[in-house]
C-alpha positions as CSV (number, residue, x, y, z in Angstrom):
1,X,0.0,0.0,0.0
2,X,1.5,3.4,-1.2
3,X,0.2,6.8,0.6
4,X,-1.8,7.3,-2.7
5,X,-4.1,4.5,-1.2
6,X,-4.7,6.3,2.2
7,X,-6.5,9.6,3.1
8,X,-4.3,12.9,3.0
9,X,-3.0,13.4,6.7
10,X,-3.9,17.5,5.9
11,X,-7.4,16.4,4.4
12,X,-10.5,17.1,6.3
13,X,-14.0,15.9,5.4
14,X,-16.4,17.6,3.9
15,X,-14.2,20.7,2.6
16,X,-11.9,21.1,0.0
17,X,-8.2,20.5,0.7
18,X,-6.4,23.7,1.6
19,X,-4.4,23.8,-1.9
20,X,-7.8,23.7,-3.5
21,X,-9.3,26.1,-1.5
22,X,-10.0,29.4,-3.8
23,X,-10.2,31.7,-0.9
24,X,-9.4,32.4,2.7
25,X,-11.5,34.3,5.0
26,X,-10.8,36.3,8.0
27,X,-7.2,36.3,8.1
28,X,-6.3,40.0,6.5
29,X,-4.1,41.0,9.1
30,X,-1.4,37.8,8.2
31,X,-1.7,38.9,4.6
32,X,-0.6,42.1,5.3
33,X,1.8,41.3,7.4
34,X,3.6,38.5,4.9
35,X,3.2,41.3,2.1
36,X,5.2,43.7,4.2
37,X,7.7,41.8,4.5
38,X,8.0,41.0,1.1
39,X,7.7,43.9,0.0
40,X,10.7,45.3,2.2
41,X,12.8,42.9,0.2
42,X,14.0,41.0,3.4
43,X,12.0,37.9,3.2
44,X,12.4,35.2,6.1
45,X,13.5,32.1,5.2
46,X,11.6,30.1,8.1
47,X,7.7,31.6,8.8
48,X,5.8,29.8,11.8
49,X,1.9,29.8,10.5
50,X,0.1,29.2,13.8
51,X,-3.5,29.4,14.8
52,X,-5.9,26.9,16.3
53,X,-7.3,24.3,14.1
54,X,-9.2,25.0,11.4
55,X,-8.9,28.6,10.7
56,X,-6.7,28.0,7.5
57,X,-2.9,27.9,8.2
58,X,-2.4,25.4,5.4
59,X,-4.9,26.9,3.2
60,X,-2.3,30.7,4.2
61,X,0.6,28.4,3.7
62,X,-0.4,27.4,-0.2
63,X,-1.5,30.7,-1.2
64,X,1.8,31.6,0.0
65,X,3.5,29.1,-1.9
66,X,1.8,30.1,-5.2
67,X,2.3,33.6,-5.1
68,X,6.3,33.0,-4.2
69,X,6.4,30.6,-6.9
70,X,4.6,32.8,-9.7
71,X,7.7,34.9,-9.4
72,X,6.0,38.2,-8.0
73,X,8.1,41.6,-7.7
74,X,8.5,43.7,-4.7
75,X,8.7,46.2,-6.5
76,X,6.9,46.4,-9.8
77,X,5.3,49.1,-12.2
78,X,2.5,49.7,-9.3
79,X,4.4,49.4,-6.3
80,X,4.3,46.1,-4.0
81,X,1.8,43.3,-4.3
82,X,-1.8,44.3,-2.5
83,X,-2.7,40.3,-2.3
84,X,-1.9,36.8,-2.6
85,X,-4.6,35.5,-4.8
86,X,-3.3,34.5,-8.1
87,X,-5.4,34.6,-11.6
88,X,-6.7,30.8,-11.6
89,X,-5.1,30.2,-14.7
90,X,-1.8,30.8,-13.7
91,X,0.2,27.6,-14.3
92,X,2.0,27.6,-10.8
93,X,-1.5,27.8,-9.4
94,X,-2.7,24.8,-11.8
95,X,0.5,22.8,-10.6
96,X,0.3,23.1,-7.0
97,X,-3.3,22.3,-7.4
98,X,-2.6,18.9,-9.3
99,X,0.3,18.3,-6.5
100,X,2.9,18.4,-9.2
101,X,5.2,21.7,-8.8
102,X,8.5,21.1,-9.2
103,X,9.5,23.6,-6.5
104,X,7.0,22.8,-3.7
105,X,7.8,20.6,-1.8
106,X,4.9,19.2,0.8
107,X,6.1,17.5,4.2
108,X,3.9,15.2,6.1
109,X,2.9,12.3,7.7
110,X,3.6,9.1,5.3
111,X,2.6,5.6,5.2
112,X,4.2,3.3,7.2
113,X,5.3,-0.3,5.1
114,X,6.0,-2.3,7.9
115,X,2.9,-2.0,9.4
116,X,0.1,-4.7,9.0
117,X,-1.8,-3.4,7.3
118,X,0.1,0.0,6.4
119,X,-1.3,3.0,7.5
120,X,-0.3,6.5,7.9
121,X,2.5,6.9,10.6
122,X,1.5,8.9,13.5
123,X,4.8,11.4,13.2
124,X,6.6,12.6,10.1
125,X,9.6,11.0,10.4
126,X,13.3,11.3,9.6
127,X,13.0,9.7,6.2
128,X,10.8,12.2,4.9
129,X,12.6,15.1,6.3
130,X,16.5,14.0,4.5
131,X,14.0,14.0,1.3
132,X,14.6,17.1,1.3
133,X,18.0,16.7,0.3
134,X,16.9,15.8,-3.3
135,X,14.5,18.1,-3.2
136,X,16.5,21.2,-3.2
137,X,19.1,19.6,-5.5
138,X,16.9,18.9,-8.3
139,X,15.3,22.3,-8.1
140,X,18.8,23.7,-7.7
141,X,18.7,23.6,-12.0
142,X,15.3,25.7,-12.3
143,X,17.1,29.1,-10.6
144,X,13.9,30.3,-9.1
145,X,12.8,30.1,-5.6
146,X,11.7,27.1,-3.6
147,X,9.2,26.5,-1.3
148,X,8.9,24.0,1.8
149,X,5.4,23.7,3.6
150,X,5.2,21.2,6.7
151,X,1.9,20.6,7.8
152,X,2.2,20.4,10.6
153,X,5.5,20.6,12.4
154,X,4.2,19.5,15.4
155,X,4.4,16.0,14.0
156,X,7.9,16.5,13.8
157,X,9.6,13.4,15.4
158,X,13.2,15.4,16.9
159,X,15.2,13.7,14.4
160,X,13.0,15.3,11.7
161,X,12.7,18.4,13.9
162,X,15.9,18.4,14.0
163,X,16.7,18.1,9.9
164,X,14.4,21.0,9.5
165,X,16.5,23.0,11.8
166,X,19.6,22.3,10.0
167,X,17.7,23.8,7.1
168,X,16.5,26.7,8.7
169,X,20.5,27.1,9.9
170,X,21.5,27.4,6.6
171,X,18.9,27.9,4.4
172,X,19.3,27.3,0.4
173,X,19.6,30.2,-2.0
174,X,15.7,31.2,-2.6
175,X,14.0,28.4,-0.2
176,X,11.0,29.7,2.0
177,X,10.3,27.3,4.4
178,X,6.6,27.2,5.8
179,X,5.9,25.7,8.7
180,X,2.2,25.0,10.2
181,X,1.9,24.5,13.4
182,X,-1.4,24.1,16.3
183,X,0.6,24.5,19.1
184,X,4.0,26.4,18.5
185,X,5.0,25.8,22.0
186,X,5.7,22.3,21.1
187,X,8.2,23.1,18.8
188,X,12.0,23.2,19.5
189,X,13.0,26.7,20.6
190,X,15.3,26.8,18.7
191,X,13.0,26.4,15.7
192,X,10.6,29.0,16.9
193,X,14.1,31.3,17.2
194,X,14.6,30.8,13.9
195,X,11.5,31.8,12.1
196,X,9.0,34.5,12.0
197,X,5.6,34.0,13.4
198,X,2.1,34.6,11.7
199,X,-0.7,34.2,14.4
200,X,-3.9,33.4,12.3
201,X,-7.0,34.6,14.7
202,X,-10.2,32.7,15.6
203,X,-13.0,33.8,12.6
204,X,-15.9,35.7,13.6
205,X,-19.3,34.9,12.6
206,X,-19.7,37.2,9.1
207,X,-16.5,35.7,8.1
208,X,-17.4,31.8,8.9
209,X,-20.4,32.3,6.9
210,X,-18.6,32.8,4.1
211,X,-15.8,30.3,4.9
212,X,-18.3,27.7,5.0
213,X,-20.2,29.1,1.6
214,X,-17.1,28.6,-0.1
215,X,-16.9,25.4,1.4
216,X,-20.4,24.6,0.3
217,X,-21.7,24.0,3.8
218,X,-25.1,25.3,4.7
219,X,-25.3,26.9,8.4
220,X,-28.5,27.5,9.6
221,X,-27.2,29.7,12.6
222,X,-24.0,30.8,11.9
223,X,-23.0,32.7,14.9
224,X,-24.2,29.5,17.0
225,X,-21.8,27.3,15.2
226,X,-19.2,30.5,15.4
227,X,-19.3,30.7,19.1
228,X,-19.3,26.4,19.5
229,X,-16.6,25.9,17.3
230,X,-14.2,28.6,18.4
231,X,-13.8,30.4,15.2
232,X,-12.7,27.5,13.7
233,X,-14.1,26.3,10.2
234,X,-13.2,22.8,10.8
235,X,-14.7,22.5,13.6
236,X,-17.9,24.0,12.5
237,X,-17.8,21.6,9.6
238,X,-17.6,18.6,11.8
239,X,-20.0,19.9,14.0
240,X,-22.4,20.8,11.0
241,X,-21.7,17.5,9.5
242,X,-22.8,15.5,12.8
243,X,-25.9,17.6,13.7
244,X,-23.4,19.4,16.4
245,X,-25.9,22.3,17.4
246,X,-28.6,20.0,18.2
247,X,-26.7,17.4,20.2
248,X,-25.2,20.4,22.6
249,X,-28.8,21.8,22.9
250,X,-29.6,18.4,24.0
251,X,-26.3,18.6,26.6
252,X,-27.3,21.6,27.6
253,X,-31.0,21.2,28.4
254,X,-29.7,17.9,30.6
255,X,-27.3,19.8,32.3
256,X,-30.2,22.4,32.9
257,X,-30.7,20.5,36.0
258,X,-27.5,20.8,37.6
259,X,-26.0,20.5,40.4
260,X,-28.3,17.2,40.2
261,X,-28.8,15.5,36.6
262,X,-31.9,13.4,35.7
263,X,-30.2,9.9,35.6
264,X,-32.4,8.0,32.7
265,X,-32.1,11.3,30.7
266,X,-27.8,10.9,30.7
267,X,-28.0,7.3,30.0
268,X,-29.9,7.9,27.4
269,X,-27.5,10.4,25.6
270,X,-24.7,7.9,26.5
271,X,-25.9,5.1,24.7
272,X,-26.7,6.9,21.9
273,X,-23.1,6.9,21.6
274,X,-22.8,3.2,21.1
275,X,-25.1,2.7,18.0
276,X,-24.1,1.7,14.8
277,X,-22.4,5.2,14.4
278,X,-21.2,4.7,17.8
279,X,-17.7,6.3,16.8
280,X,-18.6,9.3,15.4
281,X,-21.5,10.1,17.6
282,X,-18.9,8.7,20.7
283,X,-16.3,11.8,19.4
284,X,-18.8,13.9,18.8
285,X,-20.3,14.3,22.6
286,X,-16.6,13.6,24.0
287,X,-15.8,17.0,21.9
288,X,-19.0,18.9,22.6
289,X,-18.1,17.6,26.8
290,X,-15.1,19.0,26.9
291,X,-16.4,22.1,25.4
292,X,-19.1,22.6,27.8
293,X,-16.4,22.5,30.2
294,X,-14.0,25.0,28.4
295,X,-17.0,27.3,28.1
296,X,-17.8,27.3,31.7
297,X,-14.4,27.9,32.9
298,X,-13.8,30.5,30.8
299,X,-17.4,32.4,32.0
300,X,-15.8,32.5,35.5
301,X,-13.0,34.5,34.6
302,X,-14.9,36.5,31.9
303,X,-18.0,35.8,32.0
304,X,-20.8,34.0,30.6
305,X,-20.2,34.3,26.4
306,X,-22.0,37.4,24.4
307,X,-23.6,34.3,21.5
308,X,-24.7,31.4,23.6
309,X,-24.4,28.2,21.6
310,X,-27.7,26.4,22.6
311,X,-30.7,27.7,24.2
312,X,-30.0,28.6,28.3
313,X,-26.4,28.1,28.0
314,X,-25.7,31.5,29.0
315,X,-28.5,31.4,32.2
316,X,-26.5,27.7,33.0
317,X,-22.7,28.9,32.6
318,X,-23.5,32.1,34.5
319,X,-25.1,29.8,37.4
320,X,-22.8,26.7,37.4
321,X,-19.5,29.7,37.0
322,X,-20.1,32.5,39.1
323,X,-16.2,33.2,40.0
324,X,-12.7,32.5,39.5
325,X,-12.6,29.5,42.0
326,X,-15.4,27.6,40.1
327,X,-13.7,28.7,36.5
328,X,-10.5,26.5,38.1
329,X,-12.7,23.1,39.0
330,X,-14.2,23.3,35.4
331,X,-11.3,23.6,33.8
332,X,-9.1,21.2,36.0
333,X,-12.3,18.9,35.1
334,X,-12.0,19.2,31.4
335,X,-8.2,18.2,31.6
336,X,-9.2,14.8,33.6
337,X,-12.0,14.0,31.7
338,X,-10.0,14.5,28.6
339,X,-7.0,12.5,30.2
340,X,-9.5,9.4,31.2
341,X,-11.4,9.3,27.5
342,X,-8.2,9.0,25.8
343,X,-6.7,6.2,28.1
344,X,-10.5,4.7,28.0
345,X,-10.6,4.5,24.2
346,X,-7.0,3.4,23.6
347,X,-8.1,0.3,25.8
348,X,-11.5,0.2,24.2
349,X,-13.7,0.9,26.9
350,X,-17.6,1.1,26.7
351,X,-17.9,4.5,24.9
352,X,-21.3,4.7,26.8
353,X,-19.8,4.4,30.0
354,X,-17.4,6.8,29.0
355,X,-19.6,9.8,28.2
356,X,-21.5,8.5,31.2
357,X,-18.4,8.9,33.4
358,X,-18.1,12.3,32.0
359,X,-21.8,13.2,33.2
360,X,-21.3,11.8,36.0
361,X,-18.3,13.8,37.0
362,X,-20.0,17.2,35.8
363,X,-22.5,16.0,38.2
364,X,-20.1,15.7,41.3
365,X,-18.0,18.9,40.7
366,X,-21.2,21.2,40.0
367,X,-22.5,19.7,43.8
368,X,-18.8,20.8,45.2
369,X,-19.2,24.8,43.3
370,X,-22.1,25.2,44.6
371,X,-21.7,24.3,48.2
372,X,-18.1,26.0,48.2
């Protein structure tokens, strides 16, 4: 089995993949900050693209990629480029799109061969990283410039990490080397030290609307899926996708009852996550969980959220978070929870009794906030 017969690692369901994606939304600021700098003639070699998921790093790291590659000027007949969006015709644009350009080169996770059956590895690996070698001296002969995207360094291994840095050390004549990352923390400092940083912001609900349009998604309440998915178009497509706004309504009305929960009503939500769909609908109401969580800790230190995602959130998270210590227990809650569903699936526990641990523990530290 060859990677061509596995799922992209950078693919996501349900949208197109960020090199096909005609336009990006919400992220003006980064544009005009990578313009700048191209326009002063001092280009980085190493840029950190980082963001949370989903608010199109990969899709900022392409259209980067193309315009480099078309050859702009910094300084032509009308003064510095304005944008990065490229006539659709334009054969770098067609080349990157058909994942053929000869000077892009695309890091990622690969397939494993030696394992049975093959499947994608879990961290791009040394291997792929020394590929670079060739990479750079078979483009050496074109004379124009290069371009590296890694999506996403955080699957770096440290021998890979540490191949990139080497690069980054000494970059090649031309070579632009765009790195995605999630969580730039995670990164080698020394990689971070090396690079300059574009921090892609969460997308607010006008531009999500038209992030998902492009998409071809249909929202019915775009600043509901807005404030539940963090500003992040991938998340609002999965949550879209598995009838997200409904099911947290459905949390959220159950939790109504807090600090006591009606017990047949949260078995009943945790079995429906052991159906036929029982993975999807399982990761769905671990996700929308740990959200719930997130979103009440955060309403005791800022209070309860402007858009409320489901109908009474706000009247529940304003009730169940009323202060800083309370903001603490949800939060030190959402890290446990987390913790336990991982270790619970990787063992294949009952996902049922898994969401209904979850309830069960909301339960318990909603009794101990409000007798505190």
């Amino acid at each position: 089995m060859t990677d061509d017969d596995l799922p992209e690692p950078d693919r996501r369901d349900g949208v197109p993949h960020p090199r096909d994606t005609p336009r990006l939304f919400g992220q003006d600021a980064g544009q005009a900050t990578f313009l700048t700098a191209f326009a002063s003639g001092r280009l980085h070699s190493g840029w950190l693209i980082a963001g949370p998921h989903g608010v199109g790093k990969a899709t900022f790291a392409y259209r980067i990629a193309a315009f480099l590659l078309s050859g702009p000027s910094a300084d032509g007949l009308f003064g510095a480029p304005q944008t990065l969006d490229l006539p659709a015709d334009r054969a770098d644009l067609r080349l990157i799109r058909a994942g053929a350009h000869p000077r892009l080169f695309v890091l990622r996770r690969t397939v494993n061969p030696d394992a049975r059956p093959p499947r994608l590895r879990q961290q791009i690996v040394v291997d792929d990283a020394r590929a670079l070698r060739r990479f750079f001296g078979l483009s050496a002969a074109d004379g124009g410039r290069r371009v590296v995207i890694v999506d996403a360094a955080d699957e770096l291994n440290i021998p890979a990490a540490n191949a990139i840095l080497k690069l980054l050390e000494e970059p090649p004549a031309l070579a632009t080397l765009l790195l995605v990352t999630h969580q730039p923390s995670r990164l080698l400092p020394t990689i971070r030290s090396r690079c300059r940083s574009l921090l892609l912001q969460p997308l607010g609900a006008a531009d999500m609307a038209l992030a998902l349009a492009g998409a071809g998604v249909v929202a019915d309440a775009p600043d509901r899926v807005t404030a539940l998915a963090g500003g992040s178009v991938g998340a609002a497509v999965r949550l879209i996708g598995g009838g997200g706004l409904a099911v947290y309504a459905q949390l959220v009305t159950l939790l109504a009852g807090l600090p006591r929960i009606n017990r047949a009503d949260a078995i009943r939500l945790a079995e429906s996550a052991a159906g036929r769909d029982g993975d999807t609908r399982f990761a769905l109401l671990a996700d929308l969980i740990g959200l719930f969580l997130m979103r009440a800790a955060h309403a005791g230190l800022s209070g309860p959220p402007q858009v409320q995602a489901a109908p009474g959130e706000t009247a529940l998270l304003a009730r169940l978070s009323p202060h800083d210590a309370a903001a603490r227990n949800w939060a030190a809650l959402e890290q446990r929870l987390g913790a336990r569903v991982r270790a619970g699936r990787a063992v294949n526990l009952d996902p049922a009794a898994l969401i209904l641990d979850m309830l069960l523990g909301i339960e318990q530290t909603a009794k101990s906030v409000a007798a505190a």
